[in-house]
ROBA-682334 format. One record per residue: x, y, z of N, C-alpha, C in turn; residue in three letters. Coordinates in nm, 3 decimals, always signed. Each point is the difference from the previous one (the first is absolute). Layout:
BEGIN
<site><n_east>X</n_east><n_north>Y</n_north><n_up>Z</n_up><ca_east>X</ca_east><ca_north>Y</ca_north><ca_up>Z</ca_up><c_east>X</c_east><c_north>Y</c_north><c_up>Z</c_up><residu>Ala</residu></site>
...
% end
This chain:
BEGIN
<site><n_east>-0.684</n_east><n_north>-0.936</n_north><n_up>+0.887</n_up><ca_east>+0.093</ca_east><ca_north>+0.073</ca_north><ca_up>+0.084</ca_up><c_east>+0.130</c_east><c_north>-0.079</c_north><c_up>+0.010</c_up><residu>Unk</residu></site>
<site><n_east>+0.126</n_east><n_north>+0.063</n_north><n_up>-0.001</n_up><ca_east>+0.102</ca_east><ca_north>-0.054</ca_north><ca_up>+0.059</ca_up><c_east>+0.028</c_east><c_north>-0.061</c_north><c_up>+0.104</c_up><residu>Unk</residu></site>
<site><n_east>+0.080</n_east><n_north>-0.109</n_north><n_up>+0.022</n_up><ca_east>+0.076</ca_east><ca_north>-0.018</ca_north><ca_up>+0.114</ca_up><c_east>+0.066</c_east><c_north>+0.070</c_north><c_up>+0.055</c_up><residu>Unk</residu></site>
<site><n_east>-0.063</n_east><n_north>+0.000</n_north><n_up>+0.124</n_up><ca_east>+0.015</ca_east><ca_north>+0.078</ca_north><ca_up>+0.141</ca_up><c_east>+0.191</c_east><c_north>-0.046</c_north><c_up>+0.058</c_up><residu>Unk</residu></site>
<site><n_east>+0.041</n_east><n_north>-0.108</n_north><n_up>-0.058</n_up><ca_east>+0.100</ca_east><ca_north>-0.036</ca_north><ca_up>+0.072</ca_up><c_east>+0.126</c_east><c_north>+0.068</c_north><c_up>-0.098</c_up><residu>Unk</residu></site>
<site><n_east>+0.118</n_east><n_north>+0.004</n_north><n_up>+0.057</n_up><ca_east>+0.138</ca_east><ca_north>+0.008</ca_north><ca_up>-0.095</ca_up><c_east>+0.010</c_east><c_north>+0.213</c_north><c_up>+0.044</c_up><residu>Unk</residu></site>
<site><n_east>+0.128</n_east><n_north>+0.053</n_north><n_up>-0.004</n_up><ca_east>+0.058</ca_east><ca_north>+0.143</ca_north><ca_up>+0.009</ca_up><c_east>-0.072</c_east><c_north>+0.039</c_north><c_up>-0.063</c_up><residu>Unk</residu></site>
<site><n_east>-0.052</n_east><n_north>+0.182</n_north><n_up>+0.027</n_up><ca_east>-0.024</ca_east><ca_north>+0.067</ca_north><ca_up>-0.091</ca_up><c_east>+0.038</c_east><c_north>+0.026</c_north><c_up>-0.115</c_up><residu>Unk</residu></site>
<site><n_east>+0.158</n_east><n_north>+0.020</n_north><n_up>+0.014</n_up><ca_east>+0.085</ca_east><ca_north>-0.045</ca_north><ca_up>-0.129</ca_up><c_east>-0.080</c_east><c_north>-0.098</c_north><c_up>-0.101</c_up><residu>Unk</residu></site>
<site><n_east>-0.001</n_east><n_north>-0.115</n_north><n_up>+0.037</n_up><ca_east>-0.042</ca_east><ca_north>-0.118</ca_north><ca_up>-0.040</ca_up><c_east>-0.143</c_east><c_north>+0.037</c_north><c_up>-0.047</c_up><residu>Unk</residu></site>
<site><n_east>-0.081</n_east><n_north>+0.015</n_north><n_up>+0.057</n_up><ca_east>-0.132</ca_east><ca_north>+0.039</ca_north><ca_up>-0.058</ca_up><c_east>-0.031</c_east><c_north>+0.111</c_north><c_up>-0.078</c_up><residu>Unk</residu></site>
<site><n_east>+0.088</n_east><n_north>+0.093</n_north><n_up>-0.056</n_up><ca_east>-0.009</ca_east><ca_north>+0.099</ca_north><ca_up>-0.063</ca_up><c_east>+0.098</c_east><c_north>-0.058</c_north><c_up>-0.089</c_up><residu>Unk</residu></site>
<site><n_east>+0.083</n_east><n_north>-0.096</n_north><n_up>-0.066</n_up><ca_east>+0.062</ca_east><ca_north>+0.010</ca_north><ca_up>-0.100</ca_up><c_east>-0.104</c_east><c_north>-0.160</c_north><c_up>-0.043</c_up><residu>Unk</residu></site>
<site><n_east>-0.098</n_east><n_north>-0.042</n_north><n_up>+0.060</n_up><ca_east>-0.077</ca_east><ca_north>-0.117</ca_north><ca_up>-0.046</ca_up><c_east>-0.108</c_east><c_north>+0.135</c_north><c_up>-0.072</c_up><residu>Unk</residu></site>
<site><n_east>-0.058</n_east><n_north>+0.080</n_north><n_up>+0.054</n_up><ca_east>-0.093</ca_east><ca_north>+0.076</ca_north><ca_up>-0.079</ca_up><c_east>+0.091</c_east><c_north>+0.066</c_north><c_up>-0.122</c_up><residu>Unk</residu></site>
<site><n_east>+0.125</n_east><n_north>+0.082</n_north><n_up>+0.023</n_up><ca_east>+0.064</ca_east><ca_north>-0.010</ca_north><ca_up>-0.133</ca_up><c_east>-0.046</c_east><c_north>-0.099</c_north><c_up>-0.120</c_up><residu>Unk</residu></site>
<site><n_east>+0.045</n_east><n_north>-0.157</n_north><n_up>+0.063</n_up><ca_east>-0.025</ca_east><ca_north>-0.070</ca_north><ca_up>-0.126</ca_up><c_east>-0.148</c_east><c_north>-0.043</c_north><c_up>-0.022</c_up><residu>Unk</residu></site>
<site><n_east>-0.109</n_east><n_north>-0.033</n_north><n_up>+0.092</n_up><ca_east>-0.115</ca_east><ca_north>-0.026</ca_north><ca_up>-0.053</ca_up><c_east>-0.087</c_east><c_north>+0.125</c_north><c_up>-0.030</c_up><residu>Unk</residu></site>
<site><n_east>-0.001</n_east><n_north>+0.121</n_north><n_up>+0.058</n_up><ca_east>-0.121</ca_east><ca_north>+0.100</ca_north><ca_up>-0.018</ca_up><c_east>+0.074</c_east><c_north>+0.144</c_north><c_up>-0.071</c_up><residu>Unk</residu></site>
<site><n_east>+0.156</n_east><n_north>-0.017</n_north><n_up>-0.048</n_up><ca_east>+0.041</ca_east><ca_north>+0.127</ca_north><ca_up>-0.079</ca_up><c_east>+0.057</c_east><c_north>-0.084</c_north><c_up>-0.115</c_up><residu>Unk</residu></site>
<site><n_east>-0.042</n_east><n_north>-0.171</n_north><n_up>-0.035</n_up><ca_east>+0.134</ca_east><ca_north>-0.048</ca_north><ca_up>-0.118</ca_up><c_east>+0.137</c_east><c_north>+0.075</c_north><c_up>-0.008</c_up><residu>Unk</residu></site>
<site><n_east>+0.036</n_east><n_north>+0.018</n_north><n_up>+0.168</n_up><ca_east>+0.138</ca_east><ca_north>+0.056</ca_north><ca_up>-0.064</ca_up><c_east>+0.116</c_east><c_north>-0.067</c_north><c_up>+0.087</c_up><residu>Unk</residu></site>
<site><n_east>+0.108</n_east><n_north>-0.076</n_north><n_up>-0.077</n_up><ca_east>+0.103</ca_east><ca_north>-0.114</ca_north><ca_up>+0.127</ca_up><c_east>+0.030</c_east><c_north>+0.087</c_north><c_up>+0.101</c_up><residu>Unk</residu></site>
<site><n_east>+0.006</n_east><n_north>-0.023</n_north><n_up>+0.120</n_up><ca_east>+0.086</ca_east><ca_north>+0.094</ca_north><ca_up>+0.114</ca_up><c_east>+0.130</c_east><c_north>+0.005</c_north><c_up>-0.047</c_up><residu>Unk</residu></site>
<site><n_east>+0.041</n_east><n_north>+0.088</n_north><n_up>+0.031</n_up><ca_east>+0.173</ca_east><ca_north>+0.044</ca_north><ca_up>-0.045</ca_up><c_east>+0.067</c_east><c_north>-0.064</c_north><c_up>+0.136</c_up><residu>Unk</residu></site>
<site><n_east>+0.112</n_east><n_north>-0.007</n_north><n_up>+0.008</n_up><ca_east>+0.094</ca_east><ca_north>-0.029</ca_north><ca_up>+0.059</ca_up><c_east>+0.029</c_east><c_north>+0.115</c_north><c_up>+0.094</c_up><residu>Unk</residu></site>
<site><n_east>-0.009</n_east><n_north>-0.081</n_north><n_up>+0.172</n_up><ca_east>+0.007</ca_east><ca_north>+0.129</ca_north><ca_up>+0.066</ca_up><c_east>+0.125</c_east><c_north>+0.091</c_north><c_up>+0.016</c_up><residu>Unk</residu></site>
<site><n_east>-0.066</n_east><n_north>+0.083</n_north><n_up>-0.010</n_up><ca_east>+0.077</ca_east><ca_north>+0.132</ca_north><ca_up>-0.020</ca_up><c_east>+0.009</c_east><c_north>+0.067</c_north><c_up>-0.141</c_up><residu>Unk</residu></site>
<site><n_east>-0.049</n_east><n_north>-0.001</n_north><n_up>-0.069</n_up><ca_east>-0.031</ca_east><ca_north>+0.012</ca_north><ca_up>-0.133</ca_up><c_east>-0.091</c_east><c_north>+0.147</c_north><c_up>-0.009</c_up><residu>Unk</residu></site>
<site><n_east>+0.031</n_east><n_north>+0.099</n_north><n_up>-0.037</n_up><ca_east>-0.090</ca_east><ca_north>+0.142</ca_north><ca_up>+0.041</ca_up><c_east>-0.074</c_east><c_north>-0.039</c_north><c_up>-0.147</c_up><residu>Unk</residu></site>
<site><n_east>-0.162</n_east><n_north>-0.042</n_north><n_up>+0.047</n_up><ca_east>-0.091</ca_east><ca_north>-0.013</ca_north><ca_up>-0.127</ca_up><c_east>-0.040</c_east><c_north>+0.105</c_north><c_up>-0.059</c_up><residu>Unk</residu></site>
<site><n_east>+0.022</n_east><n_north>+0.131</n_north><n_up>+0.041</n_up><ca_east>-0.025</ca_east><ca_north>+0.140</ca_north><ca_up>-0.100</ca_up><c_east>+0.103</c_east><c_north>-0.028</c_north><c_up>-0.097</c_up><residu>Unk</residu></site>
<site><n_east>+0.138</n_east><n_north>+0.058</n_north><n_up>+0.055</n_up><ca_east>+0.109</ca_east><ca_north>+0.015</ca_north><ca_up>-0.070</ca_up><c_east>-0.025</c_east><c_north>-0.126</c_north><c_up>-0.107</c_up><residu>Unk</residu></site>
<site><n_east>-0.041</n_east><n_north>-0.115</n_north><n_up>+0.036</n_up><ca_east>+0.033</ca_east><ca_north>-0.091</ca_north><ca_up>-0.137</ca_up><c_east>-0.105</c_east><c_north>-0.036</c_north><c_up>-0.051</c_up><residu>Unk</residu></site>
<site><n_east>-0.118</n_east><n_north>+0.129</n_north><n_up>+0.007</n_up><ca_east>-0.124</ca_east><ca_north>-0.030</ca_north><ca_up>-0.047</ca_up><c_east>-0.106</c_east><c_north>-0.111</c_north><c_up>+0.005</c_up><residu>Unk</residu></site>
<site><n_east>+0.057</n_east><n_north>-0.034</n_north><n_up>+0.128</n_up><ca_east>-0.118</ca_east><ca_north>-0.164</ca_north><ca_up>-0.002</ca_up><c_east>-0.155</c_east><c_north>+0.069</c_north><c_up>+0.086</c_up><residu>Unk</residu></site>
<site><n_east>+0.021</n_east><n_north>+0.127</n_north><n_up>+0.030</n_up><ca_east>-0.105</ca_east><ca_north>+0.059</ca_north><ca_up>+0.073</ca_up><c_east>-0.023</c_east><c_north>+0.166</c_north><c_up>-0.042</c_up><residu>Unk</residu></site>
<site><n_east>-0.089</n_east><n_north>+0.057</n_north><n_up>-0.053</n_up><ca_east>-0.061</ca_east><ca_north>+0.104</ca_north><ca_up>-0.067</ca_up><c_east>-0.114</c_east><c_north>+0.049</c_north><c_up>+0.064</c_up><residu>Unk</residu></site>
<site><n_east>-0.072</n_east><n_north>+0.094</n_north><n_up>-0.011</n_up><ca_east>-0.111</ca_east><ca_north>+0.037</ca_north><ca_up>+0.156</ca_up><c_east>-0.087</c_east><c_north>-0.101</c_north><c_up>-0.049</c_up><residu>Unk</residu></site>
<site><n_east>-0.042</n_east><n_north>-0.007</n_north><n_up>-0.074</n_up><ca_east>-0.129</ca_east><ca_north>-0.105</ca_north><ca_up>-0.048</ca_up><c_east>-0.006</c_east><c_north>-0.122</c_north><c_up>+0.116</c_up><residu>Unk</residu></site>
<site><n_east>+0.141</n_east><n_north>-0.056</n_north><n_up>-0.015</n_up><ca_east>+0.027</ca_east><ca_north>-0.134</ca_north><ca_up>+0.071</ca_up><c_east>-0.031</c_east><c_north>+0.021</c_north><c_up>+0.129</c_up><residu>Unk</residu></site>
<site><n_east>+0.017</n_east><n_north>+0.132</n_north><n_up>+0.040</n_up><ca_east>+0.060</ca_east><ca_north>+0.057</ca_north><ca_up>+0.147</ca_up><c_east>-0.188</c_east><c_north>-0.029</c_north><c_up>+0.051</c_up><residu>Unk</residu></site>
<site><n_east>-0.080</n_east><n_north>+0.117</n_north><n_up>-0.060</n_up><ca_east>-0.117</ca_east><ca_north>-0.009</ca_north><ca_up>-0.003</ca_up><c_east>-0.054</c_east><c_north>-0.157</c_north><c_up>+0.020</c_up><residu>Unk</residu></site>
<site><n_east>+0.018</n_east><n_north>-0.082</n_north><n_up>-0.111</n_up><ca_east>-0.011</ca_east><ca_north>-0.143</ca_north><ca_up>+0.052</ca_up><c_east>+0.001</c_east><c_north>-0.083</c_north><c_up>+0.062</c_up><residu>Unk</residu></site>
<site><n_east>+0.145</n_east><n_north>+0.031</n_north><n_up>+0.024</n_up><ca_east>+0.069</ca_east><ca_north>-0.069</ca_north><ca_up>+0.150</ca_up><c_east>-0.088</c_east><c_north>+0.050</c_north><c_up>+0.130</c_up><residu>Unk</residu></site>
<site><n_east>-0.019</n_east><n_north>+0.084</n_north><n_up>+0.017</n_up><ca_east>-0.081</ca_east><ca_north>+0.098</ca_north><ca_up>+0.094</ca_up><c_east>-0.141</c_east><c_north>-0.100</c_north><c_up>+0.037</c_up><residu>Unk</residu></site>
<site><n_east>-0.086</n_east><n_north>+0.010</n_north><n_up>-0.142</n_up><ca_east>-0.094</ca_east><ca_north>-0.072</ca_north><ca_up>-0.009</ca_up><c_east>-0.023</c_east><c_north>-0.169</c_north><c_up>+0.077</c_up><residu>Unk</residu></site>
<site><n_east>+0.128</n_east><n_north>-0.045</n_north><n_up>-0.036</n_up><ca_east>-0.015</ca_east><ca_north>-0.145</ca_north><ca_up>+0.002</ca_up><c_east>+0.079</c_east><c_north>-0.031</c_north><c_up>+0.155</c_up><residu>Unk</residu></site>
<site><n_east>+0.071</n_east><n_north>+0.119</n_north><n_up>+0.057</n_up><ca_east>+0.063</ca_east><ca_north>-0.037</ca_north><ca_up>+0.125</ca_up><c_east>-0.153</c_east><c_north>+0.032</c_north><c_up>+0.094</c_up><residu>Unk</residu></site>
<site><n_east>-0.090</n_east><n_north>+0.073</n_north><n_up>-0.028</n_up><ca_east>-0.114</ca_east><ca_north>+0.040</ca_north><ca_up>+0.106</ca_up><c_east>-0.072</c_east><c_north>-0.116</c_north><c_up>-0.020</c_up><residu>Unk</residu></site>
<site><n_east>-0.047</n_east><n_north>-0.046</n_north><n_up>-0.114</n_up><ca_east>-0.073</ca_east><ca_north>-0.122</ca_north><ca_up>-0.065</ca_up><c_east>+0.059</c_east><c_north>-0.145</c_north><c_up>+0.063</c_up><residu>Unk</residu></site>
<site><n_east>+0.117</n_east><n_north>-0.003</n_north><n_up>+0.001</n_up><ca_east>+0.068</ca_east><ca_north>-0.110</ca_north><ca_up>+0.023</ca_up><c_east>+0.059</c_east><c_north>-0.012</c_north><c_up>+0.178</c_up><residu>Unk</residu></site>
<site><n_east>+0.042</n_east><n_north>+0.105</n_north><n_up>+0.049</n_up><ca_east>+0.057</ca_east><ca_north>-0.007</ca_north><ca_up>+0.117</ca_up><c_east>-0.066</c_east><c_north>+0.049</c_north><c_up>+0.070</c_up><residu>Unk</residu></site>
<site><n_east>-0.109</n_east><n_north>+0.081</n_north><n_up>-0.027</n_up><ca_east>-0.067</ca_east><ca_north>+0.101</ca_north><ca_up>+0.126</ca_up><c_east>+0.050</c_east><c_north>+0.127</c_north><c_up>+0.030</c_up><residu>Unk</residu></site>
<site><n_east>+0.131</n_east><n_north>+0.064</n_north><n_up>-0.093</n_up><ca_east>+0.059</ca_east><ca_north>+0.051</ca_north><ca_up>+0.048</ca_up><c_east>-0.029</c_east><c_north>+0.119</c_north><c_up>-0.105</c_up><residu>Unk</residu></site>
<site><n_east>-0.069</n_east><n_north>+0.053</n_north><n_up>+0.081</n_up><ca_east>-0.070</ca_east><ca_north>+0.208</ca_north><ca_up>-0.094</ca_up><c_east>+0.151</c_east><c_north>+0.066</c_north><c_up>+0.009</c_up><residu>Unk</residu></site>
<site><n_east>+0.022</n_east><n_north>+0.060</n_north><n_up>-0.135</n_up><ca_east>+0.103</ca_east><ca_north>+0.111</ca_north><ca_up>+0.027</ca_up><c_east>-0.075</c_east><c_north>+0.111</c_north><c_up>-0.169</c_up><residu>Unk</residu></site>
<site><n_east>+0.046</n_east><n_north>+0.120</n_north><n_up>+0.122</n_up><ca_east>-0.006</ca_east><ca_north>+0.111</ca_north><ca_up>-0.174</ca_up><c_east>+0.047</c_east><c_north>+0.036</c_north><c_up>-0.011</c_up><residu>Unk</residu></site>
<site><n_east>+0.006</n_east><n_north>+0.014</n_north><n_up>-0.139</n_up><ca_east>+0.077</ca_east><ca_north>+0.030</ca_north><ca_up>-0.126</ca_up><c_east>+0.110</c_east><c_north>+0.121</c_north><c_up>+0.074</c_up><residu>Unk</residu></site>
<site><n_east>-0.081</n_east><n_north>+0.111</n_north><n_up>+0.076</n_up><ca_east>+0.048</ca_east><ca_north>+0.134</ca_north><ca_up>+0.111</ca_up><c_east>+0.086</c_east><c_north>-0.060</c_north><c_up>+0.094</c_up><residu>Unk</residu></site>
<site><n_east>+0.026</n_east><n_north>-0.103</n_north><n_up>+0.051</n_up><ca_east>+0.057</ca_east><ca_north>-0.016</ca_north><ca_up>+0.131</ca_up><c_east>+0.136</c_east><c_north>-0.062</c_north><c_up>-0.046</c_up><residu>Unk</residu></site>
<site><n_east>-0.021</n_east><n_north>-0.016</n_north><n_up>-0.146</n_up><ca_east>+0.173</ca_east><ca_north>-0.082</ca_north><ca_up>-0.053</ca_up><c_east>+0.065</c_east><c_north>+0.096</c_north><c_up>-0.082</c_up><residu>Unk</residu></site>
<site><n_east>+0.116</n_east><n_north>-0.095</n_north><n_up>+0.038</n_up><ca_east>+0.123</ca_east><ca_north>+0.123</ca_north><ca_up>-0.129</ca_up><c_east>+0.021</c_east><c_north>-0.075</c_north><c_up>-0.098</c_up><residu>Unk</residu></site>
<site><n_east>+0.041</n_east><n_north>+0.026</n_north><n_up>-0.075</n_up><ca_east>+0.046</ca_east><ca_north>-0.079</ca_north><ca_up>-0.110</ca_up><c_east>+0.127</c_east><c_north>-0.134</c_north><c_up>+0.026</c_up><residu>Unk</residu></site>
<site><n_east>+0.096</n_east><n_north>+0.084</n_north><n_up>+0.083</n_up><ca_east>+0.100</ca_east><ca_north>-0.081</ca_north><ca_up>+0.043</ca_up><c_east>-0.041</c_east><c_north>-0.088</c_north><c_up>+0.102</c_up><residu>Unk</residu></site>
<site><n_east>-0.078</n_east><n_north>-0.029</n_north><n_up>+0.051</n_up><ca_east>-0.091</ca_east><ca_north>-0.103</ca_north><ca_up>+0.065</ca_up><c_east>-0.009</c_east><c_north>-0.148</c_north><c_up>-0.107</c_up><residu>Unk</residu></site>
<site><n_east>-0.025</n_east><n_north>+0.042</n_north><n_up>-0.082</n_up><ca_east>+0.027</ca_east><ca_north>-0.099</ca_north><ca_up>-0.131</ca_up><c_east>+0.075</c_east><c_north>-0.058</c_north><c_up>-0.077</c_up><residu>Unk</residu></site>
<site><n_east>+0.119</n_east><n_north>+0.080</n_north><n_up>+0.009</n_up><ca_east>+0.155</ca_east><ca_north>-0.069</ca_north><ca_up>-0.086</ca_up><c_east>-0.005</c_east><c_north>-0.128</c_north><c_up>+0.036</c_up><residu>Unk</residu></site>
<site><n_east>-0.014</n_east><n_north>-0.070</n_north><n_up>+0.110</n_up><ca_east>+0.055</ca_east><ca_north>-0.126</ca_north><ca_up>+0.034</ca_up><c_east>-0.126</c_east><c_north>-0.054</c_north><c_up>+0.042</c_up><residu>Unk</residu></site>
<site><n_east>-0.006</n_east><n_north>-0.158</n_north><n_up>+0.024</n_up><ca_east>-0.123</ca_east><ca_north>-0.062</ca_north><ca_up>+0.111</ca_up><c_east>-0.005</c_east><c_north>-0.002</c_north><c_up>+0.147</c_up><residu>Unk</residu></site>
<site><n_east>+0.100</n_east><n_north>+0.014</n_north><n_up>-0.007</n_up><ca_east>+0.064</ca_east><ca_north>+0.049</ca_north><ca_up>+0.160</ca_up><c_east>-0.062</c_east><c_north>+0.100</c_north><c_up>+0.044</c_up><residu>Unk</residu></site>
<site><n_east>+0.013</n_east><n_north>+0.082</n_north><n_up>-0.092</n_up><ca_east>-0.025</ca_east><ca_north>+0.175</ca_north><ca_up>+0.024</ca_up><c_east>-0.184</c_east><c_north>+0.013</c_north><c_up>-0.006</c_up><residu>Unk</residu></site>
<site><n_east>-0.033</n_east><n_north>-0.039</n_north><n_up>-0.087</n_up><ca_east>-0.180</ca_east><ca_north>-0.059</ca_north><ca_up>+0.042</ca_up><c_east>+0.007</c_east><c_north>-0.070</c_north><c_up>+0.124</c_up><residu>Unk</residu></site>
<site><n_east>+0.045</n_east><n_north>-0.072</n_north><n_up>+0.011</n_up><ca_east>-0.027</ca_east><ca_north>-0.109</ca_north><ca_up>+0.178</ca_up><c_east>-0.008</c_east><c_north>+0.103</c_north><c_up>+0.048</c_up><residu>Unk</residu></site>
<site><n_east>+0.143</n_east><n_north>+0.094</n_north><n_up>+0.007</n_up><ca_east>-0.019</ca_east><ca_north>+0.058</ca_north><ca_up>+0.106</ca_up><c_east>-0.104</c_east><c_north>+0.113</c_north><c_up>+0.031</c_up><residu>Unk</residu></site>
<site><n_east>-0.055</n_east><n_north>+0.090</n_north><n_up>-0.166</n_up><ca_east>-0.060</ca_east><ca_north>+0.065</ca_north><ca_up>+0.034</ca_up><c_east>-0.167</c_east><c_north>-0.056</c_north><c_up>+0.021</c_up><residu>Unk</residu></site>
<site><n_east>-0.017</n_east><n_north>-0.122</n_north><n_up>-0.055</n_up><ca_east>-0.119</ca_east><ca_north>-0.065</ca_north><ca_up>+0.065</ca_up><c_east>-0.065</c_east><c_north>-0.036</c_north><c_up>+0.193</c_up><residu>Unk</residu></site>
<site><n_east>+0.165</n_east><n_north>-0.042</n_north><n_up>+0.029</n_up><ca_east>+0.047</ca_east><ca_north>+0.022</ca_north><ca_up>+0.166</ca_up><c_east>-0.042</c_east><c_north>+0.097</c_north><c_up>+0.023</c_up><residu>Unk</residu></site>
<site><n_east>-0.005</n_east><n_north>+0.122</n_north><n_up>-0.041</n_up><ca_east>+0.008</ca_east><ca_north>+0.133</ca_north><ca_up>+0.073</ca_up><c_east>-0.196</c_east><c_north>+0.032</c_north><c_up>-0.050</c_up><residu>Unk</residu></site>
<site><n_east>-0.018</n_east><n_north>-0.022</n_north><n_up>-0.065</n_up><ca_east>-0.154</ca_east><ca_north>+0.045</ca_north><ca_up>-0.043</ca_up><c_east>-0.098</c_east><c_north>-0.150</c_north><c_up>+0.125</c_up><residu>Unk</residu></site>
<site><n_east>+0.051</n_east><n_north>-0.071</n_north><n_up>+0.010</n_up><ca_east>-0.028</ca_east><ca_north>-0.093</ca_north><ca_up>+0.109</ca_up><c_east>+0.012</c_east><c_north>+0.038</c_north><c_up>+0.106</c_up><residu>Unk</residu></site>
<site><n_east>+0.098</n_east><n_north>+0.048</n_north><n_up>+0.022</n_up><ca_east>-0.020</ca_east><ca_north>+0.029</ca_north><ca_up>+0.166</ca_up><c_east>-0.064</c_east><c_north>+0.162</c_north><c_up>+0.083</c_up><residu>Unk</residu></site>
<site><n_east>-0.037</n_east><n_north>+0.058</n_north><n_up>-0.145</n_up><ca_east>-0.072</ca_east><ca_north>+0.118</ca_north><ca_up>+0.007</ca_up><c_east>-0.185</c_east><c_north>-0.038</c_north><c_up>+0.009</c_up><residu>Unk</residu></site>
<site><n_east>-0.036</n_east><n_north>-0.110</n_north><n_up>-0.020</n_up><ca_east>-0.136</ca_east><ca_north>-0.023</ca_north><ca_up>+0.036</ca_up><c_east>-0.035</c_east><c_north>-0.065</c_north><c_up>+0.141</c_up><residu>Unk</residu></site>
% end
């Protein structure tokens, strides 16, 4: 399991690089538009944020634009958090 310590930010662009092999982009960087994220990944990411953080979200409760940025995951991870 991950470390519990450091931003969500921060802990979602560490699973970027150890559990998707993929570098975090530079924030603000919309990862659709520049293809660093495709549903597969999305699906993945999904996987490894419940696995890794505790934090259940489905596939139904997100938009796509939830994803352009890591920001934009924090935040929609925030929001699937404070719904349990």
């Amino acid at each position: 399991m991950m470390a519990t310590d450091g931003t969500l930010p921060d802990r979602l662009r560490e699973l970027f690089l150890t559990k998707l092999q993929i570098e975090p982009p530079p924030d603000g960087v919309d990862m659709i538009e520049a293809g660093i994220l495709d549903s597969l990944n999305v699906v993945a990411l999904l996987l490894h944020v419940e696995q890794q953080l505790g934090i259940k979200v489905s596939v139904h409760d997100v938009e796509i634009d939830d994803f352009r940025t890591i920001d934009g995951i924090a935040r929609c991870l925030e929001r699937q958090r404070s719904r349990l």
